[in-house]
C-alpha angles and dihedrals in degrees: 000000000000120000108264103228120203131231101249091059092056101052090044090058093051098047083045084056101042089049088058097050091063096046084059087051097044084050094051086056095040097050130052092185093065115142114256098238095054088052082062100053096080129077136180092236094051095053083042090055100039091045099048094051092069089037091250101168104220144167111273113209099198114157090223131086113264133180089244090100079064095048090053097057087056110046107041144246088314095051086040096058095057094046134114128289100216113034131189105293118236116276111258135089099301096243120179098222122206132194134185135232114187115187122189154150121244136197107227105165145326118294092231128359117298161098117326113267093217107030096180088061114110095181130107120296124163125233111176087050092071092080092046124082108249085213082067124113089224089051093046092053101035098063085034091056083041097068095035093059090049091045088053098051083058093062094248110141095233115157122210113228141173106274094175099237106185129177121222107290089348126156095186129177091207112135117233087232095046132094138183084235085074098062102058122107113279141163089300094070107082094034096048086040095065098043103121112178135196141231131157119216112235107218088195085056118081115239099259088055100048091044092053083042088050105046097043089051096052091045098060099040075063096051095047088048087058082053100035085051096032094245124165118230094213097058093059118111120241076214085063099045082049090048088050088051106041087047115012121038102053083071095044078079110089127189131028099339123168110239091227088065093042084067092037092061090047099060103038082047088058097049094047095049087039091058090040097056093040086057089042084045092046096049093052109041092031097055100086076065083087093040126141130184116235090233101046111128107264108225093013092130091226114142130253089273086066107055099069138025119286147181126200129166115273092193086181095082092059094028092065094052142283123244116257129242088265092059095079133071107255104190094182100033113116118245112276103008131125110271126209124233141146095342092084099074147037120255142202130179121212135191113215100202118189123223109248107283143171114281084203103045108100091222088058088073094041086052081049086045097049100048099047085057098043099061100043088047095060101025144055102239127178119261108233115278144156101255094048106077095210121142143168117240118204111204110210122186148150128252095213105033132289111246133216094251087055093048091044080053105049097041091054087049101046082048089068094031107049104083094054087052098058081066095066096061131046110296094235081072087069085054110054124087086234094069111035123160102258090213078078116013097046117092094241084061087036086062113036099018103049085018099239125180097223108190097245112029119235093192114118115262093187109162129228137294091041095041080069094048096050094044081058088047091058086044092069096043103038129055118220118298111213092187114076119200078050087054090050085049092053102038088050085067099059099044099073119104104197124040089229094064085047091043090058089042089067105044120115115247088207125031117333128305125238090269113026107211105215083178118136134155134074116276100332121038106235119228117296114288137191080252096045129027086195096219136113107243115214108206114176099092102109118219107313144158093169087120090200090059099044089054096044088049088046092056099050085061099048092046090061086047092053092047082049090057113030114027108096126243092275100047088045090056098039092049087052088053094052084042083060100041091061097258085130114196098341092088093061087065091238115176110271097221089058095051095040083051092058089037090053085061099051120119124213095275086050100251121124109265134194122230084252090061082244088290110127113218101209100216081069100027093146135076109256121241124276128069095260134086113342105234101041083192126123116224087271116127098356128151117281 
């Protein structure tokens, strides 16, 4: 007769069964030496079952969409701990947006009077902005609005916005939507110089009513000679409506007038015109401030700022020093002589920032296109070089939400990747603290790699049991790490139960590191708000306006997003092995004439290199027009 077995000692057992599972689990995180066929043993339906049986709750690490995010809402942090990683997306359809940061340095005018630098140079270059301070609130919109209003000739959908440009210890009247370049003479002038007007003073009238009859006569016969000539109102000069005060209007006044009310007309006619042109001026110059691209993404959440092109002032670049006149190539300059270089002229650095658009949408790459021309078409703007800390941010986001599991997953895989990707881009990028390796320069690597004391730790304090579950989690997605402050590192990662605790992980403490994560939420980031953008900004690409380059970086980038989010358990581990193993980026599936067109610009030390040998000749110190490659120069004549 079978032994009859109670109960209690089943469920003993049981417990007994499911403990062990986790130990294993908890070994698999702990130790990096850990022979290969254990790894194997467990398996995530085996914790799940064993789990379940004694009603454990504990995170499930499917791969597949579920309702628990919304659980978690609902009930609370300690329901919320215990949630899914990888909740149900957004419903949408499931877009990869991109968006576009330019920076760049700009020539606006000479520094003093003077001859032209670059005399060859047909490009804009400002001459009423040398006696103006470029720290000036006048300088700083004139040359953004500059650029907006070029941008916009071009067809290109770019808003103008208050930026709040302010000079040192300035309280300056200058509109947001304003510039000096308004102001210059222009088609309105002859015609406007040679208005005369009429009103006859009526002695039966007092003087206060024949001074408000008088100067609303003689405003609108100007304002019907605008409309009689086609004139614009916003193109004339406050300097014309103060000529025609100063000389006109106070014999536009016919009959006995007191000459204390001649000079009275004219100035309340003045003010009036004055407000009525500013308003004129305002409306028209202040209307891309409502602007939106055809191809923003409709329902994204971004902001205003990001539904149309954009510039703003990225004073870093200028703040952190400008390159001397030595550090250029001068082909003709006599040994041992003083050479010139940027001092002779003014800069500004703008930033030309897109609105959020569809990476896979084909009139995404022709905007890219038309900006990049349009601006080297119409300004001087620097080549790329070491001393100008200039870059190129791709902005990278979903549609319908990043999760935890995607996040745990990227981060793992930029970790292998990062330092082959350095290669494709100048080797001064490597160097800036823009633009830091986050496998050393993050706080998650400050603290477990250099073994800083920050002094709040970033480093994940899940509890158990999912602690165990998540060490089993990383087991089917990462091979065995030998090293092991490289294995902390990585389990780390995977440890953390909320994207915002990862996100701040892997912030930089100085600078920026080479992706900025701009991630928050719990297990699901929410829509794009004014406080997160909610993308992971890629930020090795060094100053650039080659369109070509910028979008087969860009792809590269969105190509190791897509393998975060969409290779299965199996493909992910198997890529990380081959990433191990020294197969570099082959093993991402990257497309191949994006890679050969990067290999093609190495160097012999590997980096990407320019056909100047990044070094910039002066005497052709600016990116030639055209929205292809920068330097439009052959290897001829270049610096040894």
């Amino acid at each position: 007769m079978p032994r009859k077995v109670s109960r209690r000692n089943v469920r003993s057992r049981e417990t007994r069964e499911a403990r062990e599972l986790e130990e294993d689990a908890l070994d698999l995180s702990t130790n990096p030496i850990i022979h290969h066929r254990r790894h194997r043993q467990i398996s995530q339906r085996a914790i799940r079952a064993r789990l379940t049986q004694q009603s454990v709750h504990v995170v499930r690490i499917s791969m597949n969409p579920s309702d628990d995010e919304a659980e978690e809402d609902e009930n609370g942090d300690e329901q919320g701990n215990r949630a899914l990683d990888n909740p149900p997306r957004r419903s949408g359809l499931g877009r990869t947006t991109i968006g576009f940061e330019l920076e760049l340095l700009l020539a606006v005018c000479r520094q003093t009077s003077g001859p032209d630098p670059h005399p060859g140079e047909a490009r804009w270059l400002c001459h009423h902005l040398v006696d103006v301070k470029k720290e000036s609130t006048d300088f700083q919109y004139t040359v953004c609005n500059r650029i907006v209003d070029e941008l916009r000739r071009r067809g290109v959908a770019t808003r103008k916005s208050d930026n709040g440009f302010t000079g040192p210890d300035e309280k300056s009247s200058f509109e947001w939507w304003n510039s000096l370049e308004y102001e210059l003479p222009n088609g309105n002038d002859h015609l406007i110089n040679s208005w005369t007007g009429e009103y006859t003073w009526d002695e039966s009238r007092t003087n206060d009513d024949n001074t408000q009859r008088a100067v609303v006569t003689l405003f609108k016969q100007f304002i019907q000679y605008h409309a009689k000539h086609k004139l614009q109102v916003h193109l004339t000069r406050y300097a014309a409506i103060q000529n025609i005060r100063d000389n006109v209007i106070k014999y536009c006044v016919l009959g006995v007038v007191p000459p204390r009310q001649r000079e009275r007309v004219a100035t309340l006619w003045y003010e009036r015109m004055w407000s009525y042109v500013y308003e004129r001026k305002k409306r028209h110059y202040s209307i891309s401030r409502y602007e939106r691209d055809a191809n923003c993404v409709a329902g994204s959440g971004a902001s205003d700022q990001y539904r149309a092109w954009s510039v703003r002032d990225d004073f870093t670049i200028t703040t952190f020093g400008m390159p001397r006149g030595r550090d250029y190539y001068h082909p003709c300059a006599s040994p041992g002589t003083r050479q010139p270089g940027p001092e002779l002229y003014k800069w500004w650095s703008p930033e030309v920032i897109s609105p959020v658009l569809d990476y896979d949408n084909p009139q995404t790459y022709e905007s890219l296109r038309t900006v990049c021309s349009t601006l080297r078409d119409a300004f001087r703007i620097h080549k790329p070089m070491a001393q100008v800390e200039c870059g190129v941010h791709i902005h990278l986001g979903q549609e319908n939400g990043w999760t935890l599991v995607q996040m745990k997953r990227f981060a793992t895989l930029w970790h292998y990747v990062e330092d082959s990707l350095y290669y494709l881009h100048s080797r001064w990028r490597r160097d800036s603290q823009w633009v830091s390796p986050l496998a050393s320069s993050s706080l998650l690597a400050y603290e477990v790699m250099k073994k800083y004391q920050l002094k709040s730790s970033v480093r994940a304090t899940t509890p158990e049991p999912t602690r165990s579950i998540y060490a089993a989690q990383m087991a089917q997605h990462v091979p065995l790490i030998r090293d092991r402050d490289q294995h902390e590192f990585i389990h780390n990662i995977w440890q953390f139960s909320l994207l915002s605790e990862l996100n701040k992980a892997m912030q930089s403490p100085v600078g920026h590191g080479s992706v900025r994560w701009r991630i928050s939420g719990r297990r699901l980031s929410p829509r794009p708000n004014m406080s997160s953008i909610e993308t992971l900004e890629f930020r090795m690409l060094q100053g650039t306006l080659d369109a070509e380059h910028i979008w087969r970086w860009a792809s590269i980038c969105e190509r190791l997003v897509r393998f975060a989010r969409d290779s299965s358990a199996a493909a992910f581990r198997k890529a990380l092995q081959d990433l191990m193993s020294g197969d570099k980026l082959d093993a991402l599936g990257l497309d191949p004439d994006d890679m050969r067109w990067f290999t093609s610009r190495q160097a012999h030390d590997g980096y990407f290199e320019y056909p100047d040998r990044n070094r910039v000749d002066w005497s052709r110190a600016f990116m030639v027009p055209g929205d292809g490659d920068t330097h439009g120069i052959s290897d001829d004549n270049l610096p040894e």
